[in-house]
N, C-alpha and C positions, 0 to 999 in steps of 0.2 A: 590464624592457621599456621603448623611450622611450616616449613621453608626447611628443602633438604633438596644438596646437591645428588643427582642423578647417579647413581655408581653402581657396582655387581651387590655390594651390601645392603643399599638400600632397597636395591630392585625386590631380593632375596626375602627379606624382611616385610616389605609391602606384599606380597604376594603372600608370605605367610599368615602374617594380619588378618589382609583379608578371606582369608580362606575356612579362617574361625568362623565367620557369620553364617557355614553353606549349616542348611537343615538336614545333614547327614549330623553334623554333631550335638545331636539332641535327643540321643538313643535315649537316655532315662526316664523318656516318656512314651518308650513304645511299647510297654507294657498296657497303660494304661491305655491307650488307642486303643491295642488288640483285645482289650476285654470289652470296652463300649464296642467295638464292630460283631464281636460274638453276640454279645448281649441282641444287639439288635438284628445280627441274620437268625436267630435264634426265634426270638418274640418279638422281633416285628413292631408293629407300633405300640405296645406295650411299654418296649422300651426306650423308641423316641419321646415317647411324652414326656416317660420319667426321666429323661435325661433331662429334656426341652425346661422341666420344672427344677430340678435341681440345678443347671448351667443357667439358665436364660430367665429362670423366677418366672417363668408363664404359663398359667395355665391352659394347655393346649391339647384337644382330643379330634375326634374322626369328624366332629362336626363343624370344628372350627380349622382346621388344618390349613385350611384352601383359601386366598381370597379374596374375596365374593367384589361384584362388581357394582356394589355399595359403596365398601372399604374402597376400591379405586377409584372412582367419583369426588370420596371426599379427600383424596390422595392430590385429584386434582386440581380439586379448592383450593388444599392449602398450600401448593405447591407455586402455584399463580400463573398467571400469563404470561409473565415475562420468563420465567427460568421454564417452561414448556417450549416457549419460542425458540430459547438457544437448545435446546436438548433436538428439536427436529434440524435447526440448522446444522449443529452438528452431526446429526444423526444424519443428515443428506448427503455433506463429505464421505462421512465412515462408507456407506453404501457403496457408493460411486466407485471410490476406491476398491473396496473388494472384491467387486461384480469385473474388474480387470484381472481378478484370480479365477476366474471362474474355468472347471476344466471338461471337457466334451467327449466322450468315447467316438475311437475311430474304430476304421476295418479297413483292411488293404488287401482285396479279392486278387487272385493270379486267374490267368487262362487255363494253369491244368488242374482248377481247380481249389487249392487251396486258399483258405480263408486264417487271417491273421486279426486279431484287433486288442483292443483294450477297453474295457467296460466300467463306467464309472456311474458308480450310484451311492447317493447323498444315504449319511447314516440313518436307521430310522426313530432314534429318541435320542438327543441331549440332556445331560444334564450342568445346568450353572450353578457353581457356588458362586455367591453374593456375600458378603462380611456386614453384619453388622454394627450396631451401636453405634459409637463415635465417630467408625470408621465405614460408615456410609458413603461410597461413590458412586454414583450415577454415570459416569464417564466408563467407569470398568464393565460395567451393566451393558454398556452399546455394545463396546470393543469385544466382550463374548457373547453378545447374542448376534448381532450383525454378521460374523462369519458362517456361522450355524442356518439362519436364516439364507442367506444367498446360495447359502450351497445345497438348501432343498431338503433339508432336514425335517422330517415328517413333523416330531413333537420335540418341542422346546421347554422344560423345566426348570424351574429355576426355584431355588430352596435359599432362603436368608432368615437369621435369626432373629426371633421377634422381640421386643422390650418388652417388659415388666407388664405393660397392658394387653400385652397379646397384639399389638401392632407394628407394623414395617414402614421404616423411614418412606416418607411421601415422598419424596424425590428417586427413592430407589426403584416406588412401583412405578412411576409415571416414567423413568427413563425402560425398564421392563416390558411394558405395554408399549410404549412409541415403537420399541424395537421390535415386536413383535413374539415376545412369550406367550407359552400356548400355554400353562398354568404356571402358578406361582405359590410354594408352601414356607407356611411358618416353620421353621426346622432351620438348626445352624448346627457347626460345630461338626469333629469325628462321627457325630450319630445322623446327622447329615447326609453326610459322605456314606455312613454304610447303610442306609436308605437306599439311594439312588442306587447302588453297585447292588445290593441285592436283591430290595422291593421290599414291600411293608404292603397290609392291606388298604394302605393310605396313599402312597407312594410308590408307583410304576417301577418298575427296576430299567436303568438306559443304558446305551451301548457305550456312552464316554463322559467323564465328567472334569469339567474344564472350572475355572477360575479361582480365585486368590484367598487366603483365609489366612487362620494365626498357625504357628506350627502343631495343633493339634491336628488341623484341616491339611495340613501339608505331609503330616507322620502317615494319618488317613488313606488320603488319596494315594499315596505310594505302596500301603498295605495292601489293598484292592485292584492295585494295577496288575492286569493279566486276566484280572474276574474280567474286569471293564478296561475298558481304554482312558488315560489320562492326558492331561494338554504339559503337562509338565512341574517338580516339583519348584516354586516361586520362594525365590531368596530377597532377601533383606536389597532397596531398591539403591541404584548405583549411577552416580553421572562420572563423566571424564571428560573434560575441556583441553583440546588441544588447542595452543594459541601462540602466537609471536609476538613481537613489539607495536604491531598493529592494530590488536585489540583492544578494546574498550575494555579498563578495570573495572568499573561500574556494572558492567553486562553480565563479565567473566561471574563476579562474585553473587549477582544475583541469581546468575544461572546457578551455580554450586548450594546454595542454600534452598533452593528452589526443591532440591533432592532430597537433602539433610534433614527436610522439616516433615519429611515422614518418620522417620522414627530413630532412637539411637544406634541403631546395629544401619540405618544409610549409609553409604559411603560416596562423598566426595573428593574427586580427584582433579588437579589440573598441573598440566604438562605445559613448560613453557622454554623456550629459547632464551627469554630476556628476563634479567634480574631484576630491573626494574617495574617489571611490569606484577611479578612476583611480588613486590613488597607490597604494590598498590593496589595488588588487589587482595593483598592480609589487611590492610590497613581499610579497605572499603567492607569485609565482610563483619571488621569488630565496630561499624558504623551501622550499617543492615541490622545486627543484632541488637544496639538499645532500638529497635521502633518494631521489628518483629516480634508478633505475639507468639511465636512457638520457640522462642528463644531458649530455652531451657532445654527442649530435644533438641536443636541443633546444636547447642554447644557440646553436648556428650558425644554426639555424633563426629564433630569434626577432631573433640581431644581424641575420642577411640579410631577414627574411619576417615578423618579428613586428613590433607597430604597436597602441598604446594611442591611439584621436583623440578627444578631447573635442569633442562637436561644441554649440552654440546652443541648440538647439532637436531633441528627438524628430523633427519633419518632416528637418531635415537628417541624419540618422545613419539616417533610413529610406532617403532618397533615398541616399547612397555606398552602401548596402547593396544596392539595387538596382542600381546602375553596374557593381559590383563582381561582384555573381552568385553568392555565395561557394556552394561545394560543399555546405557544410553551414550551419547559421546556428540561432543559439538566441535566443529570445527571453526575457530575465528584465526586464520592465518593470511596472510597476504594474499594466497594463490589458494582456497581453501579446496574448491574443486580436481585440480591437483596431489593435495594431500588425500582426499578422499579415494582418490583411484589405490593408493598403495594402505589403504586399509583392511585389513582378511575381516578381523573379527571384531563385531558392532553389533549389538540388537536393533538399535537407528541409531543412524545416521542424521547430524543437524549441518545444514552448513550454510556458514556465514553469519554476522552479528544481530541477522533479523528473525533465525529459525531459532529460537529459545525452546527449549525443550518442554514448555508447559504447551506449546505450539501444537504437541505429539500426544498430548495427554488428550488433551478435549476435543481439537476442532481440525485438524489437517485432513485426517483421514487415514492414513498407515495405520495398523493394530497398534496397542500399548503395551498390550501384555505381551513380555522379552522377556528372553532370556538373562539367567543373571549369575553371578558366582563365576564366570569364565565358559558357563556352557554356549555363550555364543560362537563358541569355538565351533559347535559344531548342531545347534541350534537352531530356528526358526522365531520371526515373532508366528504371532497368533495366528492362523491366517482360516481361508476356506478348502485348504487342502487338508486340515486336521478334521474335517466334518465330513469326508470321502473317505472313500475306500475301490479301491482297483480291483477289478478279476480281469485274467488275461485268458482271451478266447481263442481257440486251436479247431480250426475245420478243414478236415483233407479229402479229398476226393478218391477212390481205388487209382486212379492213373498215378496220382501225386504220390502216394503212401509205395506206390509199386516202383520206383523212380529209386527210392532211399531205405526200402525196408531191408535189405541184408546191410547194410549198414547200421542201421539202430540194433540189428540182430546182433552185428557182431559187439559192439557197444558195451551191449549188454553182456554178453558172456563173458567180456575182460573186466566186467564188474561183479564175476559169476552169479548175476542175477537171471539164471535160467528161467523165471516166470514170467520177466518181465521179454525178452527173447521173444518165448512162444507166445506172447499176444500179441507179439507183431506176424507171426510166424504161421501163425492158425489162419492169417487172412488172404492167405495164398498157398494153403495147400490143394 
């Protein structure tokens, strides 16, 4: 990996780099999204199919769309009893965890009447996108159905593309079913996406449509936001290791490759104090890579996206950490709990040389799905507040309203909004 001293040039330049990766610049394909989303609010599943056959080679109609709880039976079979077992263990973390998000409408009654609250009710249809083929995850599948679920969400949808046979990776349905999907359709891709957001005669239309896909699925969901609610547009995945002389080389670099080996546009970063620890841990990642099988995306990865910077001083390698925002970010430093307190911007948080960031992928329990590109700045992970929605309740009594109503009267007429005045005004003439 290089190795570059910390300075205003390099900061400049990293930040520009990575900034290329965000799915803002990848306009030359939003033509084509918005013709698949027409196509399909248009004709409807007419046009999913023909897409489903042209993109995914399967042939796919009204009868086979759904399913069936055959197809998941033998999903189960070949899935086997051991990888079911970790999918509920993990699945038991995720829960646990997000049922501490859980939020409760209150009221706060006065004596002369007045009534104040906030009303909180669970959305009533989700929709999940799921990615297929190669890039079948079962762990993504929890991390958005899990939140949805807890939070009360009437109906649970979930759309993933099917292979050549008309069939859905077994691992994807059986993590889908544990978690509790209320249907499940063959459909991937922008046409997907403008299924859910409008409806089809096959496919329900939902109030948000959450999880991860290729930048078609990404151009997509950001077309349809404001029809529908979206969880967020998902960039290219990103670690950043902050570490001192006390770290383990060996950890550092498996952690960074851990990132890398999703795909070439990853970016790993690590921030360090000590030079030493810098060489050792270039010299341990170009060892990692003769025995890793995906060694070929990560090497593009780390010539385009990877970045060893020694920086001064712990304060500076705090602050690019925060500039930067990185999706995930570990902390292996002497005092690492301490460093953690002066961090603004993180999607998670790792800390210490035993919280490995694959830790957060599968089995801790926090969401997975972060922010990325820098939106942590001002982002959320995943959570069960994205599957709510607030109304704020207003009850007054004639005593209460008679207390303050030539006040909102006048209010209002220095806003010259004489209508809104006389509806306060009418109620005591």
């Amino acid at each position: 990996m290089r190795i570059k001293k910390l300075d205003k040039n390099t900061r400049e330049n990293l930040l520009e780099n990575l900034l290329k990766r965000s799915p803002e610049n990848y306009g030359e394909y939003e033509d084509i999204v918005a013709e698949i989303l027409t196509k399909v609010k248009t004709e409807k599943d007419k046009a999913l199919f023909e897409y489903t056959a042209q993109f995914d080679h399967a042939e796919i109609d009204a009868q086979n769309i759904r399913v069936t709880e055959e197809e998941m039976k033998e999903a189960y079979e070949e899935a086997g009893e051991e990888l079911v077992r970790i999918i509920r263990r993990a699945l038991d973390n995720i829960r646990k965890f997000h049922e501490k998000q859980r939020q409760y409408s209150w009221f706060d009654s006065k004596p002369d009447g007045t009534i104040l609250g906030q009303k909180v009710t669970a959305l009533h249809r989700a929709g999940v996108y799921v990615p297929g083929g190669k890039a079948a995850y079962p762990s993504s599948v929890l991390m958005n159905i899990v939140p949805a679920k807890v939070a009360g969400v009437e109906e649970i949808i979930m759309v993933t593309p099917p292979g050549r046979d008309g069939k859905i990776n077994p691992h994807t349905l059986v993590a889908a079913n544990e978690a509790g999907a209320d249907v499940i359709y063959k459909a991937g891709g922008a046409q997907a996406v403008g299924a859910l957001a409008y409806g089809t005669e096959s496919i329900p239309k939902v109030d948000k449509i959450v999880g991860p896909g290729n930048i078609f699925v990404a151009l997509a969901k950001r077309a349809v936001y404001g029809h529908v609610s979206i969880d967020a547009i998902a960039g290219p995945s990103e670690i950043m290791v902050i570490a001192d002389e006390t770290a383990n080389p060996r950890y550092v670099a498996a952690d960074l490759l851990s990132q890398a080996e999703h795909d070439e546009l990853a970016s790993a970063i690590l921030v360090t104090t000590s030079e030493a620890l810098a060489r050792a841990v270039s010299e341990q990642v170009e060892d990692f890579l003769q025995e890793l099988s995906r060694a070929e995306i990560i090497r593009k990865s780390l010539d385009n996206y990877g970045y060893i910077l020694i920086a001064d001083t712990m304060e500076e390698a705090i602050d690019i950490a925060n500039e930067i925002a990185s999706e995930h970010l570990e902390i292996m430093t002497k005092n690492p709990y301490d460093t953690m307190t002066r961090i603004r911007n993180a999607g998670a948080i790792f800390i210490g040389e035993y919280a490995s960031e694959p830790l957060g992928d599968y089995f801790a329990g926090p969401n997975h799905v972060l922010p990325t590109n820098g939106t942590a700045k001002f982002f959320s992970p995943l959570s069960v507040d994205d599957f709510i929605k607030k109304s704020s309740i207003v009850g007054y009594s004639r005593e209460a309203l008679l207390e303050i109503h030539k006040d909102i009267e006048a209010f209002a007429e220095a806003e010259h909004l004489t209508a809104h005045a006389n509806s306060v005004r009418v109620r005591f003439e």
